[in-house]
C-alpha positions as a Python dict, from the first residue, in 0.01 Angstrom:
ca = {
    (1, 'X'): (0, 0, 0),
    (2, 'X'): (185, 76, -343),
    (3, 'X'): (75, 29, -692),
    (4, 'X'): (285, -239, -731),
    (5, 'X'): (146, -430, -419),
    (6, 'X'): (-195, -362, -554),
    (7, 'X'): (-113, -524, -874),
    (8, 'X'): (6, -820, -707),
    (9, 'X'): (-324, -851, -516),
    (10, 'X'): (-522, -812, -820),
    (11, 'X'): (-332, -1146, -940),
    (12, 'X'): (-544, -1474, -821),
    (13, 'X'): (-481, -1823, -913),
    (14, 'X'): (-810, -1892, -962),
    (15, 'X'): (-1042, -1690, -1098),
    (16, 'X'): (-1385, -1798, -1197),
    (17, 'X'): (-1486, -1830, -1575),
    (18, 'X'): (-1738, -1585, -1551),
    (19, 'X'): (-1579, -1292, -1419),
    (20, 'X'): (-1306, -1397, -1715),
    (21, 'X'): (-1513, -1326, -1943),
    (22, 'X'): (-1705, -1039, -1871),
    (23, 'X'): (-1315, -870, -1821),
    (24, 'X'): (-1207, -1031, -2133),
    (25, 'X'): (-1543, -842, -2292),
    (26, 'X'): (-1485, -510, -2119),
    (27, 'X'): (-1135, -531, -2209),
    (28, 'X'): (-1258, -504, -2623),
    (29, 'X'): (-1554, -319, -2566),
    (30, 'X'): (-1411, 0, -2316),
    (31, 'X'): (-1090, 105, -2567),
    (32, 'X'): (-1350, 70, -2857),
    (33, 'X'): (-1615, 298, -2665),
    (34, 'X'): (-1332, 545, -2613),
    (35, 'X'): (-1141, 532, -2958),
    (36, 'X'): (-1499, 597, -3101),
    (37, 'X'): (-1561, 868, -2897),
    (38, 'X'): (-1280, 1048, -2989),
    (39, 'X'): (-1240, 992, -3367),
    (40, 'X'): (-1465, 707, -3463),
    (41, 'X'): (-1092, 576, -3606),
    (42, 'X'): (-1039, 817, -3881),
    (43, 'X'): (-700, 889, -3753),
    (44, 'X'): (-437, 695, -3645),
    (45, 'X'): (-398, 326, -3561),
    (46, 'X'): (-716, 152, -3499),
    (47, 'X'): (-558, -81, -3266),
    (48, 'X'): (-365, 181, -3049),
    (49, 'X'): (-564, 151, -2766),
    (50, 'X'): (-597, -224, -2749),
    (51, 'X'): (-257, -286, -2623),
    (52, 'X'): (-286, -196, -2252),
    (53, 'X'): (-585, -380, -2267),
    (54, 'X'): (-456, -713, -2393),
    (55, 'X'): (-160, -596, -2111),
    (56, 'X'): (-354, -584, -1878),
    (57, 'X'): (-559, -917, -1931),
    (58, 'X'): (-274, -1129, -2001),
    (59, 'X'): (-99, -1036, -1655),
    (60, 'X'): (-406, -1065, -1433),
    (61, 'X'): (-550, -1365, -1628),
    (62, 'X'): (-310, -1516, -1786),
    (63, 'X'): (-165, -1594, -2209),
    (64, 'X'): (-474, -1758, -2316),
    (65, 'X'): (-731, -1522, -2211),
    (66, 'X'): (-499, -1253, -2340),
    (67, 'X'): (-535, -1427, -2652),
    (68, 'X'): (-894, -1417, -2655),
    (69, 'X'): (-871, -1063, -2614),
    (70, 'X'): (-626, -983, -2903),
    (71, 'X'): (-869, -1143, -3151),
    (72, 'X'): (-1190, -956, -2984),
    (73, 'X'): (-979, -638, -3001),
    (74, 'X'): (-886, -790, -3423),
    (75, 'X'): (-1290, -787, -3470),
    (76, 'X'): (-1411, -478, -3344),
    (77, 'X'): (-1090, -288, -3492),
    (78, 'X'): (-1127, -376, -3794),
    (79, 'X'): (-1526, -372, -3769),
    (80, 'X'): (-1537, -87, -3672),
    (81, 'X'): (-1225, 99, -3781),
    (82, 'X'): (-1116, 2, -4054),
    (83, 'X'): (-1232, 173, -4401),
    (84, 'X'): (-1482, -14, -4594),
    (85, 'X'): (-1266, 7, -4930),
    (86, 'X'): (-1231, -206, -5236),
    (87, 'X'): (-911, -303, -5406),
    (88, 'X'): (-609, -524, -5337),
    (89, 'X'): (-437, -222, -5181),
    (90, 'X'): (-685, -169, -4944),
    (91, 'X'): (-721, -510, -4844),
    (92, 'X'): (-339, -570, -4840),
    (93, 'X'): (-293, -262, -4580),
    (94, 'X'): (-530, -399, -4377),
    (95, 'X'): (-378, -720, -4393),
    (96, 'X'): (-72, -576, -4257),
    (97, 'X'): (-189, -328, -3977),
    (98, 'X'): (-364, -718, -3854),
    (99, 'X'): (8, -921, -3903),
    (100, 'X'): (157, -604, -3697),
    (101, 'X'): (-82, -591, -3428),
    (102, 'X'): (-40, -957, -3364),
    (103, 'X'): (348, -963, -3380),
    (104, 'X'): (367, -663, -3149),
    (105, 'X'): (63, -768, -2899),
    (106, 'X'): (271, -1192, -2872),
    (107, 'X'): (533, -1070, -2680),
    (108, 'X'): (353, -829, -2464),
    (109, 'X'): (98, -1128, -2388),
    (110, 'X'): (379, -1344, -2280),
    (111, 'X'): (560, -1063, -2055),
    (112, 'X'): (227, -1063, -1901),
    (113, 'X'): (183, -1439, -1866),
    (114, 'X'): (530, -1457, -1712),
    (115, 'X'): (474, -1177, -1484),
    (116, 'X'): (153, -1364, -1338),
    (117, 'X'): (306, -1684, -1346),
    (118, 'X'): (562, -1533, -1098),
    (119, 'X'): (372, -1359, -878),
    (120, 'X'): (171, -1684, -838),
    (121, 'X'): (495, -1863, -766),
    (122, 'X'): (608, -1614, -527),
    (123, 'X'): (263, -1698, -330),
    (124, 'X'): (301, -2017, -351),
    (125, 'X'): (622, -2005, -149),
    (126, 'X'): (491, -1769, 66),
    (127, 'X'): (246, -2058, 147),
    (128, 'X'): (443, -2336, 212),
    (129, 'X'): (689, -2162, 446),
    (130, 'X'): (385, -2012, 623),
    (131, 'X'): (270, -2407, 652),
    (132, 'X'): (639, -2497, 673),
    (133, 'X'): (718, -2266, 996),
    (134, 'X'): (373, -2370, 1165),
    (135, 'X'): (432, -2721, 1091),
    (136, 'X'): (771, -2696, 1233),
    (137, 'X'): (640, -2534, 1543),
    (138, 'X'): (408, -2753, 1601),
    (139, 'X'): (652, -3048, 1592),
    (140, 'X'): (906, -2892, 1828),
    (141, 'X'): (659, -2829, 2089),
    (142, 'X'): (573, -3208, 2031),
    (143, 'X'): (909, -3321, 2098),
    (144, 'X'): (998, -3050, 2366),
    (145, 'X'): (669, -3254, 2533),
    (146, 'X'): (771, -3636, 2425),
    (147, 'X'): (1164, -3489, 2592),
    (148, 'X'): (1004, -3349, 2922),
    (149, 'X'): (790, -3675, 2923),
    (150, 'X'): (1100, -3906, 2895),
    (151, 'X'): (1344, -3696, 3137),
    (152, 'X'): (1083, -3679, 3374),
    (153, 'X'): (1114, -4057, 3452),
    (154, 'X'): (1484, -3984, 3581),
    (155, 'X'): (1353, -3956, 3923),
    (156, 'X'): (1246, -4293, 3905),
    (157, 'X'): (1492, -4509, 3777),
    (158, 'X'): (1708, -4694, 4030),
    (159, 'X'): (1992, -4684, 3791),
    (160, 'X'): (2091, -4339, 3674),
    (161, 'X'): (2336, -4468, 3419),
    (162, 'X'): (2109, -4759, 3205),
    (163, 'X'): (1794, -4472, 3271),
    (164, 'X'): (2057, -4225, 3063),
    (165, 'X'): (2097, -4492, 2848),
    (166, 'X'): (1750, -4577, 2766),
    (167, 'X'): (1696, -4193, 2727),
    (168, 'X'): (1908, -4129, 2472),
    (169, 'X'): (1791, -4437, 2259),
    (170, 'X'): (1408, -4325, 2262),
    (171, 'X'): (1547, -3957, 2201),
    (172, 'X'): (1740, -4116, 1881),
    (173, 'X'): (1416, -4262, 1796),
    (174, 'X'): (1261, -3923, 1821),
    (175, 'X'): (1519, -3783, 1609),
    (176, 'X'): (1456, -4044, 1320),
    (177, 'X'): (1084, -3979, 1334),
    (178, 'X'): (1136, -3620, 1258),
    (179, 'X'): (1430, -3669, 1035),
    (180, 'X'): (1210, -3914, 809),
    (181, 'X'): (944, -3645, 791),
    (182, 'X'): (1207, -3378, 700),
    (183, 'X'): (1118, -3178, 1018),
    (184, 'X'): (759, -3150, 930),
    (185, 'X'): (797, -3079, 529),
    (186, 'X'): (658, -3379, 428),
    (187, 'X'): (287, -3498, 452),
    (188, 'X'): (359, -3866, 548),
    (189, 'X'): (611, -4173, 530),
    (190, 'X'): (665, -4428, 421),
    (191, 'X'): (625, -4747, 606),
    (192, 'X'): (947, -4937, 481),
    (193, 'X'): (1143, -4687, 582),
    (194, 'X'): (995, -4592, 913),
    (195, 'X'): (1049, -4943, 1023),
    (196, 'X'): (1361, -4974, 854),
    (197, 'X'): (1443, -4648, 1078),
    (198, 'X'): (1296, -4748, 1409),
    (199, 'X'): (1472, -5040, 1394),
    (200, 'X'): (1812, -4992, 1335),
    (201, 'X'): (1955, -5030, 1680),
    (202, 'X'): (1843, -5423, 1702),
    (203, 'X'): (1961, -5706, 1551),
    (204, 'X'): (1801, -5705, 1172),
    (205, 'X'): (1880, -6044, 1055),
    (206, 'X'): (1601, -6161, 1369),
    (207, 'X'): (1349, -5891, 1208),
    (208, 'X'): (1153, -6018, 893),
    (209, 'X'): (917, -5769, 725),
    (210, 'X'): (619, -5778, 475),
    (211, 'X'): (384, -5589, 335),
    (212, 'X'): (269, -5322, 61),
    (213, 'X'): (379, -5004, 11),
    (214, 'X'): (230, -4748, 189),
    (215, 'X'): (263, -4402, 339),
    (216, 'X'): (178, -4349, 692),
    (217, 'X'): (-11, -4021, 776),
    (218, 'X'): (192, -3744, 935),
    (219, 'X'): (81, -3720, 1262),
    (220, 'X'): (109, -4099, 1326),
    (221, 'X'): (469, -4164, 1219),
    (222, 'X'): (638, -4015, 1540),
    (223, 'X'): (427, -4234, 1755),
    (224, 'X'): (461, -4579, 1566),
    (225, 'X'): (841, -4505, 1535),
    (226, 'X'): (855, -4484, 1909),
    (227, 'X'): (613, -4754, 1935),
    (228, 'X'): (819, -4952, 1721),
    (229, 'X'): (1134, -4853, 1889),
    (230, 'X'): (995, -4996, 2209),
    (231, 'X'): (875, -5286, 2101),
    (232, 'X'): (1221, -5360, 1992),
    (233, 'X'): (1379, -5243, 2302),
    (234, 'X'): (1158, -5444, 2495),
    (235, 'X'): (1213, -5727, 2286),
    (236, 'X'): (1612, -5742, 2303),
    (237, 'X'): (1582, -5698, 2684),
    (238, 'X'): (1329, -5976, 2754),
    (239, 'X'): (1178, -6093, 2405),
    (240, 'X'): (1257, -6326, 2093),
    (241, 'X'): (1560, -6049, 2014),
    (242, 'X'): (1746, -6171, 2331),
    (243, 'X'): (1860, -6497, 2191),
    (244, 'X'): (1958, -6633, 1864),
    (245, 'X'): (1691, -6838, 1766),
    (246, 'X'): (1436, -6566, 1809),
    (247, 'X'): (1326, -6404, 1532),
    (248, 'X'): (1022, -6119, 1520),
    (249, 'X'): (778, -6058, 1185),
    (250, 'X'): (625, -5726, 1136),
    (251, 'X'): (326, -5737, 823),
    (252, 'X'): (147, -5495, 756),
    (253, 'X'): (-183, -5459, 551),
    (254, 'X'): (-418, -5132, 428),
    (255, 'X'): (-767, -5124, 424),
    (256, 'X'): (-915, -4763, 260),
    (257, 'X'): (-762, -4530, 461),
    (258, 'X'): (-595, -4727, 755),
    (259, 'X'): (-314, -4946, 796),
    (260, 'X'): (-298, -5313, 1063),
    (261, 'X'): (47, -5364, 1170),
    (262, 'X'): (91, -5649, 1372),
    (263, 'X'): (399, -5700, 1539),
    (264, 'X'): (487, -6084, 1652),
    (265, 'X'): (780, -6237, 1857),
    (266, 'X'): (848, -6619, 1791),
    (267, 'X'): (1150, -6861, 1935),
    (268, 'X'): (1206, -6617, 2243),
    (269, 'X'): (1139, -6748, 2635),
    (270, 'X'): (769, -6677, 2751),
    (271, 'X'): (649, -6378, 2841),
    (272, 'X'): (383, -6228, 3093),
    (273, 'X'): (176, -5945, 3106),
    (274, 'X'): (374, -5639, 3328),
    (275, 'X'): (193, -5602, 3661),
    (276, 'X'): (267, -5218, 3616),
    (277, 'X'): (276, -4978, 3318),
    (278, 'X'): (547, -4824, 3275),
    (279, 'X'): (636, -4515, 3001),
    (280, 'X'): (716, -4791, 2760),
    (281, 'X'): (402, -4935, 2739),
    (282, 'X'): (205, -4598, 2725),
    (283, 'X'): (506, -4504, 2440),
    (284, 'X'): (293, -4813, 2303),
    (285, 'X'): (-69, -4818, 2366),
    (286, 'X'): (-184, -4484, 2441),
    (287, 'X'): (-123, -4283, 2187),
    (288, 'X'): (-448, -4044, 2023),
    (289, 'X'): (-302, -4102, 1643),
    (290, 'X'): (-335, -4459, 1682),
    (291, 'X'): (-708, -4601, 1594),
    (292, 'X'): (-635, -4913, 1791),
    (293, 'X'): (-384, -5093, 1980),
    (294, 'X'): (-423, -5407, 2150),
    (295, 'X'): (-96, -5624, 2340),
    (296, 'X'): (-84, -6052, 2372),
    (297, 'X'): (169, -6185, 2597),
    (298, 'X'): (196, -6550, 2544),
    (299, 'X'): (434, -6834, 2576),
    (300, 'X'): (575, -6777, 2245),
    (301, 'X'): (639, -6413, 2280),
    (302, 'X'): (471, -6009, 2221),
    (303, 'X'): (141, -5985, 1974),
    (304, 'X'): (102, -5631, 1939),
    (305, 'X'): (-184, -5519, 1686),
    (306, 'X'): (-141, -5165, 1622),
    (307, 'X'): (-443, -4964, 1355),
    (308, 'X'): (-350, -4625, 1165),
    (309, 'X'): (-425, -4375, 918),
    (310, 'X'): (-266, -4423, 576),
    (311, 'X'): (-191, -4217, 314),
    (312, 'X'): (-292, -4275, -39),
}
């Protein structure tokens, strides 16, 4: 490790206000122990050997306990230092060694500030891409999974061409879910636009939409926009969205920390329950980020009820 790696570890965002001030004290009280030592300040500056020490404290502190060190280091100097003389003269040298010290020790103070402020910043960003790069794995090998999930169904499908089809609409929907989280650099989205997302494909003049704004947490957004995607699907195959008096309402409300999303077809021929259950409806109802999901099929159309983590 170099010196100049071990000065960047010294540098902590946080340090605690004790240990600030007994460094802030030992930062006066050493270069006075040592200036005394040597000449008890009959020679010389009496601030010369405050200077690293203000250095020093600024950088790994920061400008404002630097500050409080420059006016410690003012004290003892001149306490201590300093000739105990009468006279203007006297008192007017003084005077100026004091106005010197501080003009020379406010730019060394904020060199010091800066210097910590960057190092800090270059942690920072250290941070995030650390979070960034996990976050980002973490979502691929989600998709890579949702992909394998939805290609596996190939084998299934009595029509290779609308299966194909179908694929590449829920991998579109996939696509959107990370694209609205930026690939995993965002913390959560938000709900207008998720839907807004997931439902571009389908007729929007038949979708009507209310609720608050609200964020949805991260690791629930992929799953409602496939959810979503589904119902929609689902719904322009069999639902309210295959003819043009249907209409569907998604409203939303929050409640502390969750969000109810209800999703409800009207004007649309009946439906019935599915005697089997298919990937679609898991897409739906099992999913682990969801807190609850619950599906009505009645002569109206789809009730889905569907219960969430928000984000505040």
């Amino acid at each position: 490790m170099t010196a100049t790696d071990s000065v960047k570890r010294a540098i902590r965002p946080n340090v605690p206000i004790a240990e600030c001030l007994v460094r802030t004290a030992l930062a006066v009280v050493i270069p006075t122990g040592i200036r005394w030592f040597i000449d008890q300040g009959t020679l010389g500056s009496p601030f010369l050997l405050y200077f690293p020490a203000v250095q020093a404290i600024a950088t790994f502190l920061g400008w404002r306990w630097g500050v409080a060190t420059a006016l410690g280091s003012v004290v003892a100097g001149a306490w201590f230092f300093m000739p105990h003389m009468s006279g203007s003269p006297t008192a007017l040298y003084n005077a100026l060694l004091i106005g010197l010290f501080g003009v020379a020790l406010a730019p060394m103070i904020l060199m010091g500030h800066l210097l910590r402020q960057s190092v800090l910043e270059n942690y920072e960003r250290a941070r995030q891409n650390e979070e960034f790069n996990r976050e980002l794995q973490h979502r691929t090998k989600n998709s890579i999974q949702m992909v394998s999930a939805l290609a596996s169904q190939a084998s299934k499908a009595p029509d290779p061409a609308a299966f194909y089809d179908k694929l590449a609409a829920r991998l579109g929907a996939l696509a959107k879910a990370n694209e609205l989280l930026r690939y995993g650099a965002l913390s959560s989205c938000d709900m207008h636009d998720l839907i807004s997302g997931a439902l571009a494909p389908f007729a929007r003049d038949q979708v009507h939409t209310q609720g608050p704004n609200c964020c949805v947490a991260k690791d629930a957004c992929t799953p409602l926009v496939m959810a979503l995607h589904e119902l929609g699907t689902n719904a322009q195959k069999y639902g309210s969205l295959s003819c043009s008096d249907g209409r569907v309402e998604i409203r939303w409300k929050t409640t502390g920390d969750e969000i109810e999303l209800v999703w409800e077809e009207r004007g649309g021929p009946p439906v019935s329950e599915p005697t089997r259950r298919g990937l679609g409806t898991r897409l739906i109802t099992q999913q682990s980020q969801f807190r609850a999901v619950s599906l009505a099929f009645g002569s109206s159309g789809l009730t889905c009820h569907i219960k969430l983590f928000a984000v505040r």
